[in-house]
N, C-alpha and C positions, 0 to 999 in steps of 0.2 A: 722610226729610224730613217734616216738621210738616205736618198738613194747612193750619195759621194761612198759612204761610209761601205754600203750593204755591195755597190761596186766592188770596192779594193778588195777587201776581204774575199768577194764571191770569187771576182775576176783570180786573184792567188792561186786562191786551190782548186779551182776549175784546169790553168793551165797546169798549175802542179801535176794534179792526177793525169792529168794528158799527156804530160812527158817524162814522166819518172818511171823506173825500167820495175816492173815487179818483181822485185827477192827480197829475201829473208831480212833485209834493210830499208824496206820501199816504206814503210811508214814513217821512220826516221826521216828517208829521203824528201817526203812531200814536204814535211813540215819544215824543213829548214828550205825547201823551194817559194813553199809556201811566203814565208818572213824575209826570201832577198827580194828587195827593192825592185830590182833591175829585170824583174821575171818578164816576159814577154808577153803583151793582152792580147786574150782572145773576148769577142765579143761572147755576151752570155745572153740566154734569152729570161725574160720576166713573164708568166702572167699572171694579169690583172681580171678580176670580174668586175662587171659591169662598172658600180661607182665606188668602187670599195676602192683605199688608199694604196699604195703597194706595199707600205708597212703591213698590212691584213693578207696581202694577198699571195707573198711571194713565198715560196716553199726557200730554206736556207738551210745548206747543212754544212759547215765549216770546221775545219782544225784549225787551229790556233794556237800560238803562246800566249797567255796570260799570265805569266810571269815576267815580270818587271826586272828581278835580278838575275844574278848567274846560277841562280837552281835549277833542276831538269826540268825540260818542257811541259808544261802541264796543258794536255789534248781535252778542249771543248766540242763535244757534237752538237750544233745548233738547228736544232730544227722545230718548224711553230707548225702549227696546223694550216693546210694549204690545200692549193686544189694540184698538187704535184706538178708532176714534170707534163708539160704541153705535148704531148706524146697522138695526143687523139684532138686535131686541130675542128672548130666548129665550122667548116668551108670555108673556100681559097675568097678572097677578097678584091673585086678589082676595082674599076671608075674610070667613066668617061664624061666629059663635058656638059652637059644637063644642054639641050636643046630649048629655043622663046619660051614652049607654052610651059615646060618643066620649072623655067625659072622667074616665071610669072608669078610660081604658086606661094613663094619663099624669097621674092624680093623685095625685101624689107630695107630702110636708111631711115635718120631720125628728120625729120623739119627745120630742125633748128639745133646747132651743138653748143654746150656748154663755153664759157668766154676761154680763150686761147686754144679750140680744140678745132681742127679742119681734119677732112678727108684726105688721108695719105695718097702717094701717089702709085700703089696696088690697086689696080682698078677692082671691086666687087666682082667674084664671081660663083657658079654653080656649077656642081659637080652632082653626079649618078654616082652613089655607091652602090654598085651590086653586091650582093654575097650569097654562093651557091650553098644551096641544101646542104644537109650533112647526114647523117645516119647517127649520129651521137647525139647526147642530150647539152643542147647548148641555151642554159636561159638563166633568168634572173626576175627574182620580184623584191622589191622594197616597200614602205612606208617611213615617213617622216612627221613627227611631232616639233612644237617649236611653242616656247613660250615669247611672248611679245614683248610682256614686260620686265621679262631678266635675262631675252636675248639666247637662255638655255636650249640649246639641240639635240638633238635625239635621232638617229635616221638606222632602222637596221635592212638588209639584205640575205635574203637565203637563194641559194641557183646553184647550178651545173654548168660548165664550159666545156665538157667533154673529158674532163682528164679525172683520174684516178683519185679521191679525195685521200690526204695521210694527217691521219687522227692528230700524231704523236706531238708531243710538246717538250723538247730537252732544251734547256738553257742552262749556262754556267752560273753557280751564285754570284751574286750582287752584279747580273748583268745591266748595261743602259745602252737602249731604253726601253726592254721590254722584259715582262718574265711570264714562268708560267702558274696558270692557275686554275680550275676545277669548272666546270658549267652544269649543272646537275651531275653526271658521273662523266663528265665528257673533258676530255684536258685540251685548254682553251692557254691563246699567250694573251697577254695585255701588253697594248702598247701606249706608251707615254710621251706627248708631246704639250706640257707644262697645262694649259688650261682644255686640251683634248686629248683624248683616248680613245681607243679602239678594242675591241675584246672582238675574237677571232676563233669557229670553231668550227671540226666536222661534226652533223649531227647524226644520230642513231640511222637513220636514213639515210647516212652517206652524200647531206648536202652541205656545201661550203654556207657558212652564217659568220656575218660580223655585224657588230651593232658598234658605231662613232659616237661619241658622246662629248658637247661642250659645256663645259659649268658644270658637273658632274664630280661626286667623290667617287671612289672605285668602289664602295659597297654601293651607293645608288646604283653605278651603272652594271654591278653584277649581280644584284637585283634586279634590274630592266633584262639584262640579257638572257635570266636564267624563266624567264616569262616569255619568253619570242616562241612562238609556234607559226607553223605554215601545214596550212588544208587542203595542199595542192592548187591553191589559186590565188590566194593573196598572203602576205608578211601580217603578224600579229602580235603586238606584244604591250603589257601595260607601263604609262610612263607615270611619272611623277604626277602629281595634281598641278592644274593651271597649265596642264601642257596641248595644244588643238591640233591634232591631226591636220597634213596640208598635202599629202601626198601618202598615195595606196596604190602602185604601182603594179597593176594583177601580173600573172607569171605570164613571161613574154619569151618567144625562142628571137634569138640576136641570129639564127642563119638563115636563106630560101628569103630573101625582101633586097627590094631597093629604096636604100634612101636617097633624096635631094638634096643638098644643101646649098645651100649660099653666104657665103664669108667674107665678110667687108674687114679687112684685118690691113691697118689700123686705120685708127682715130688717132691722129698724131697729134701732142701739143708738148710746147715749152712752157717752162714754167717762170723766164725769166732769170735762172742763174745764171752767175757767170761764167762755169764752163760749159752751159747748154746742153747741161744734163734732160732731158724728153720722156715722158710715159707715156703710153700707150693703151687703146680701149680698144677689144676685139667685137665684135659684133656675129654670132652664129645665129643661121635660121635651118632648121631641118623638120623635113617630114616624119621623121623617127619621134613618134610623140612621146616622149619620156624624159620627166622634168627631175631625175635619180638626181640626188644631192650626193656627189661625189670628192668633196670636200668640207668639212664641220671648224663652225668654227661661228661669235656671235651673231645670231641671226633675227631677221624681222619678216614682219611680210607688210607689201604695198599694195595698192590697185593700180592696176593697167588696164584703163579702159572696161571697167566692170568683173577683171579678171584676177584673181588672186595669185601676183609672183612675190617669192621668197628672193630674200638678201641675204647674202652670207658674207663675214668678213671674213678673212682666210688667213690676217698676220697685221703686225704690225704696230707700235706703241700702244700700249693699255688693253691687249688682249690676250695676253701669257700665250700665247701660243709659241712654242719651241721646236725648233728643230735639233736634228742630231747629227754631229761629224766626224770625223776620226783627230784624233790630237794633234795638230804643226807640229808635234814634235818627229812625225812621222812613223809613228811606231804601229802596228796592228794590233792591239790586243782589244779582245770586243769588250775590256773591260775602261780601257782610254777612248769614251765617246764623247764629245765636249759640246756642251748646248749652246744653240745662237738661235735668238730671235727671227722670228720669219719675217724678210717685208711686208710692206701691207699691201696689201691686195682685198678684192672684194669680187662677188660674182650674182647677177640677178640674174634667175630665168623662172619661166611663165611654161605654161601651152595653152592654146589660144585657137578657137578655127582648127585644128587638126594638126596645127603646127607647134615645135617645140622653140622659145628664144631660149637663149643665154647671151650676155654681154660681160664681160670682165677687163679689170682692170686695176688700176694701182691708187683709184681715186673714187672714192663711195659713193660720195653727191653727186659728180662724173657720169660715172654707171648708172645710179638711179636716173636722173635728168635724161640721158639718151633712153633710156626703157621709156620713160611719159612720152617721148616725143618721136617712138617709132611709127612709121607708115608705109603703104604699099610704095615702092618705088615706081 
């Protein structure tokens, strides 16, 4: 689901309930606050774990109209399995400027860049992230599978972020683009984005689990899903045959660490039209060594320098991949969602030496070419 879409709708009834007076009419009152246009934004907050999508990860509980004509309101409770409300943050987050020998460790640029592609004029730089301790339980582990030669992905995630996990799964019938559905006794939402998917669940254990899947029917992947177990140290789960393990991700806490990075953002070029339309390649280096595939979508893997990094395409002609919106016609009902095609984008990253790349951008052979051709700055 679109963040556009999951905005409007959230943004409504978040201000709704914030200012509608509680009486004997107050539910009435949301819903029609809810459906005027003209309602006032208040920002809302999202979270995300680690590489999970925010389709997976975002708790949604919405009133709505879903009805189309002039019959009585008919009120959907929307809510997917989540790791709740951010209520029990994993430590405050700050960052200062990464001092020479800091950005000695993570200065990376390529030798040589692809034809029409130069160094923007954002000079390269390196940042300290610190993130304090916490007293909550703040982590994640993953594993990813990838077949080579049908590009099919696989990547699931089991963790804690500190917040409350909430099992439930209520959807309206013939919601899009998600519903809900069963994980051994466990109610899990599916979400659908044309050639990926996502299945989403709290488990008996009370940890947040999603598994992404591309090139996948919904019985494959909830069969994959309904196999994921975790031992307290690493993600497990059986995939399809011809599929190779590329990442085993053991369970990591995200607070009490500082990370480096350095970000050469962008890689600007033209392409030659003629209204000098420009794409752009990002380039990240961090000491946070976790190569978490947080986007699915067809995938390969390359060598770098004796190193095995994954390609992901993420959108774009001949890869179904879909997104989801709410209707131009302006109307809210979670039942008016309207699919568009994702741009194309693509994204490689490695970890290598202790360090983690990623590179992304709107141009495949782009991205792969600058990954062959990174070195120490």
């Amino acid at each position: 689901m679109s963040n556009s879409l999951e905005n409007h709708l959230a943004t409504a009834l978040i201000d709704a309930a914030a200012t509608t007076t509680v009486d004997d009419d107050a539910l009435a009152a949301i819903v029609r606050r809810a459906n005027t246009p003209h309602a006032r934004h208040r920002p809302s907050r999202w979270t995300i774990v680690g590489g999970l999508t925010a389709t997976a990860a975002i708790t949604a509980v919405f009133m709505v109209n879903s009805n189309q004509g002039s019959a009585p309101t008919n009120l959907a409770f929307i809510q997917v399995p989540s790791l709740g409300s951010a209520v029990n943050d994993c430590g405050t987050v700050d960052q200062r400027p990464a001092n020479p020998a800091e950005t000695a460790q993570v200065a990376y640029l390529p030798d040589t860049l692809p034809d029409g592609y130069g160094l923007g004029d954002q000079a390269p730089a390196a940042l300290v992230q610190q993130r304090a301790a916490s007293s909550v339980d703040c982590w994640s582990a993953d594993a990813t599978y990838v077949d080579n030669q049908t590009g099919r992905l696989l990547t699931a995630t089991v963790g804690r972020q500190g917040n409350e996990p909430q099992a439930e799964c209520q959807l309206p019938d013939g919601y899009l683009p998600a519903e809900c559905i069963t994980i051994g006794d466990r109610p899990a939402a599916l979400s659908h984005q044309g050639t990926v998917a996502t299945i989403s669940w709290v488990t008996a254990d009370n940890e947040f689990a999603s598994l992404s899947g591309y090139g996948f029917t919904t019985e494959e992947l909830v069969t994959t899903a309904t196999s994921v177990t975790f031992d307290g140290t690493h993600v497990s789960f059986t995939p399809p045959l011809a599929m190779t393990l590329i990442e085993n991700q053991a369970k990591t806490r995200d607070d009490n660490r500082d990370v480096t990075y350095y970000n050469a953002t962008y890689y600007n070029a033209t392409f030659g039209s003629a209204d000098g339309a420009a794409s752009s390649i990002g380039l990240s280096v961090t000491t946070w060594n976790n190569t978490s595939i947080n986007q699915v979508g067809p995938a390969t893997t390359i060598d770098i320098d004796g190193t095995t990094a994954v390609v992901v395409t993420t959108g774009g002609p001949g890869t179904g991949i879909t997104g989801w919106t709410s209707n131009p016609s302006g109307t809210s009902s979670v039942n008016d969602a309207v699919p568009f095609e994702q741009p194309a984008g693509a994204y490689a990253t490695w970890t290598s030496g202790g360090l983690t790349f990623r590179i992304e951008g709107s141009d495949t052979a782009a991205v792969i070419e600058i990954a062959r051709h990174l070195r120490p700055a």
